[in-house]
Structure formats: structure tokens, C-alpha cells
N, C-alpha and C positions, 0 to 999 in steps of 0.2 A: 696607397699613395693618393688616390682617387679622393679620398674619403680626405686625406691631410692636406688637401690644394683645395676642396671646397671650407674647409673651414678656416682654413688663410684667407681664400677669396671675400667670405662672409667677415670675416674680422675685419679686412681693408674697408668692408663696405661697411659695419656698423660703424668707425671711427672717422669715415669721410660723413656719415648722416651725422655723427656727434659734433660733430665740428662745423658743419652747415645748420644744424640745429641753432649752436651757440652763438654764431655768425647773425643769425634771425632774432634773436632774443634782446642783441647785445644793438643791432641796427633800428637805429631811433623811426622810420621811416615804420620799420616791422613791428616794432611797438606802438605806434599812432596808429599803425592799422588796428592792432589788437583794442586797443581803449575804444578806436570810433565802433568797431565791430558790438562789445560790450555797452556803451552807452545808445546804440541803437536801438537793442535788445531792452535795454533801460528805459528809453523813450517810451519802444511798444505798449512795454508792462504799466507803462504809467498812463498811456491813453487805455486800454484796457479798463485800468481802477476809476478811471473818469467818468467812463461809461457805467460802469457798475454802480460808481458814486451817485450818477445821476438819475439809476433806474431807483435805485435807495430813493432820494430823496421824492421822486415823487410818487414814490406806492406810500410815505410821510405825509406830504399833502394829500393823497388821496382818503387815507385812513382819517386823517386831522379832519377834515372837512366830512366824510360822513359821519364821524362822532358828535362835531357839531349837530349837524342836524337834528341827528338822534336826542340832543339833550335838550336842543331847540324844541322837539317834539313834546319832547316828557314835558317842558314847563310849560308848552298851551295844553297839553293833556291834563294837568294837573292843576289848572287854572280852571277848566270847563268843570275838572269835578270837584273842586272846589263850589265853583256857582251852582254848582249841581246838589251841592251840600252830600257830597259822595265823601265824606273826608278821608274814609278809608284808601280811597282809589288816589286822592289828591295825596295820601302821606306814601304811598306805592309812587307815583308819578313821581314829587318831588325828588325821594332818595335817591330811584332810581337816574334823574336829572344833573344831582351832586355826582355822581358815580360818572357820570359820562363829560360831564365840565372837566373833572379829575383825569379821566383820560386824556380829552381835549389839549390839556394843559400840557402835558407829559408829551404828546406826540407834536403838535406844534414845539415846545421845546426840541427835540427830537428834528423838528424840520428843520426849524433854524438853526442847528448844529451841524446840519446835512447841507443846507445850504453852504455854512461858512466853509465848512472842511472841503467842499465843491470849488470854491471858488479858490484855494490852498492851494489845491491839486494841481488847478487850471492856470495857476502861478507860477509853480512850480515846474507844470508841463510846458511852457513859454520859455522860461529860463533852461531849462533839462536843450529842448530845441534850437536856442538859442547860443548857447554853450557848445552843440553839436557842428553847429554854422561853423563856429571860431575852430572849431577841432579839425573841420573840412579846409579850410583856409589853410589853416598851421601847416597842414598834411602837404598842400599844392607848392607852399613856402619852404619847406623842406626835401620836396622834388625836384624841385628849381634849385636848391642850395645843391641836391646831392649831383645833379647833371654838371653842375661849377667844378664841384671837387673831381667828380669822375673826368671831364674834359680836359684841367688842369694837369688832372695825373697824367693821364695820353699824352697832352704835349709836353709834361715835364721828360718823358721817357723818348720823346721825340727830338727835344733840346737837350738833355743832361748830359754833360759829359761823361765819360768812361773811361776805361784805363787805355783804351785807344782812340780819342779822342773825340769830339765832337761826333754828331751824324753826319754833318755838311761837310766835316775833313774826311769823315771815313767815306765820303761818296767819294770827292775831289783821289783820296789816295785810290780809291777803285779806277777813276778814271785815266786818272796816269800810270796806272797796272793796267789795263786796255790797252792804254797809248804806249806802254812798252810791247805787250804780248802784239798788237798790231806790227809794231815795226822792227821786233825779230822776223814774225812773219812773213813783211816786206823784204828782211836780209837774205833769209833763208830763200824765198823767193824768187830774188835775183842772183844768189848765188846758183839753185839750181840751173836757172837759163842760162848763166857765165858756161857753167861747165857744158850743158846740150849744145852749144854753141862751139865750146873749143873741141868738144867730141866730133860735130858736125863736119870741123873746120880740119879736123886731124883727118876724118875720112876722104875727105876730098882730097886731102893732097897724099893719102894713101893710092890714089886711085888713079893721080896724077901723074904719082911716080910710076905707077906699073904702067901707064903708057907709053910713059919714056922708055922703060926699058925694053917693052915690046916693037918700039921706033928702033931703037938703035940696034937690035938683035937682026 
């Protein structure tokens, strides 16, 4: 029996959660929270990549700018042994020179791809924030609508009629159900006193006569 009342009990209560579940899903309030919830989470993830964006982009200048160098270097290297009439070391120098332009190229490409896709991000990440603002708004716009409708219902159920009329007649008919149960109360009231009275009134003149009768004996 035991065992067949808990698993009623547990039925009642997974069907009251189903139901408050679908209540949550289906209230627009409970859905703006889910989206802002989501696109915050949104936001994060996309300052996150900004910052990764931006560590990218300058280990690209970094790397760009020492290649230069390096290739800066080969062509006075290769210059000196040229004058040097070293032409061995000057055809070593040069290639290796071409080799590091050739980089250069590639990773400066590479920057400025870094850059632009930086500054995407960082457009995106404005609009992404700024979209969140409007979703913050909508949200307070929607709290304020739903206090309307909630407020509205209470006095609708406060004003509506019913099959016994109004709230203000059905005070008014309490009040004249008062005003009757008071002045039965008042009847009954003085009726009791009426009869303590005529009881009273009967004693005495019980009491009157057995005087007389004790006079005249």
C-alpha cells in the first residue's frame, strides 16, 4: 500500500514539474532569459577569440620583423663579400637573403590578415554587446508588460462579476446578512428580557398573594 501511495505521490509530482516545466518554456520572459543567458556565454567566447586574435597577430609582427632583419642582414652580408671578392659567401648570402624576403612576405601577409580578421572580431564583438544592451531592455519591457497583465488579472477577479454578483453587492448582501443576524439578535434579546420580567413580575405577586392570605387567616 505503502509502496502504491509513493508512486501516486511521485506521478502527481512529476506531472505538476511537467507542467511548470512547459509553463517556463512557453513564458516569453523565461525565454529572454534563456537567449540573454546564451548570448552572454556568446559574448564571452568571442572576447576570448579577440584576445587569442590579438596574441596571433603580434607573435606575426613579431616573427615578420625578425625575418626582416635577418634578410636585411644577408644582403649587407653579402654586399661586404661581394667587395671582398668572396663571391662564394656573396652567392651563400644573397640566396639565403631571397629565402628570408620570401618569408617576410608571407608572414607580413599573415599580419595583415591578422590584423583585418582583429578588427572583424572587434566589430562584431560591439554589435554581439550591443544587441545584448537591446535584449537587456526588451527583458525590463517585458517585466513591466507582464506586472500590467498580472495586475489587471487581480483586479479583473476583483471587479468581475459572478454568478452572485458583483464583489461590492456581494459585500453590500453580507452587510444586510449582518444587519439581519444583528437585529434577530436585538429580538431575541428583548424578547428574553420581556419574559425575565413577566417571570419577575408573576413572582412578586405570587408572593403578594400569600401575604394576603396569611393577613386574613
Amino acid at each position: 500500500m505503502n509502496t502504491l501511495f509513493e508512486r501516486i505521490k511521485q506521478a502527481i509530482k512529476d506531472d505538476f514539474y511537467e507542467v511548470a516545466e512547459k509553463q517556463k518554456k512557453t513564458n516569453p520572459i523565461s525565454l529572454l532569459n534563456q537567449y540573454l543567458r546564451e548570448s552572454e556565454a556568446e559574448v564571452k567566447r568571442a572576447a576570448k577569440l579577440i584576445e587569442r586574435q590579438k596574441l596571433l597577430r603580434n607573435e606575426f609582427y613579431k616573427e615578420w620583423q625578425e625575418i626582416e632583419k635577418m634578410a636585411e642582414k644577408r644582403k649587407e652580408q653579402g654586399e661586404i663579400a661581394l667587395k671582398a671578392g668572396a663571391e662564394d659567401l656573396s652567392e651563400i648570402a644573397l640566396r639565403e637573403q631571397a629565402q628570408y624576403e620570401e618569408r617576410a612576405d608571407r608572414l607580413k601577409n599573415a599580419y595583415d590578415n591578422s590584423v583585418l580578421q582583429l578588427e572583424e572580431l572587434e566589430q562584431k564583438h560591439r554589435e554581439m554587446k550591443l544587441k545584448l544592451k537591446d535584449m537587456h531592455m526588451k527583458r525590463l519591457e517585458l517585466m513591466g508588460q507582464e506586472n500590467v497583465v498580472l495586475m489587471k488579472n487581480k483586479m479583473n477577479k476583483v471587479l468581475k462579476d459572478t454568478e452572485f454578483g458583483t464583489p461590492a453587492e456581494n459585500m453590500e448582501n453580507i452587510g444586510r446578512l449582518f444587519e439581519r443576524e444583528e437585529k434577530k439578535a436585538n429580538d431575541e434579546y428583548e424578547i428574553s428580557i420581556f419574559d425575565a420580567r413577566i417571570q419577575q413580575l408573576a413572582k412578586e405577586l405570587n408572593q403578594q398573594d400569600s401575604g394576603d392570605l396569611r393577613d386574613n387567616s
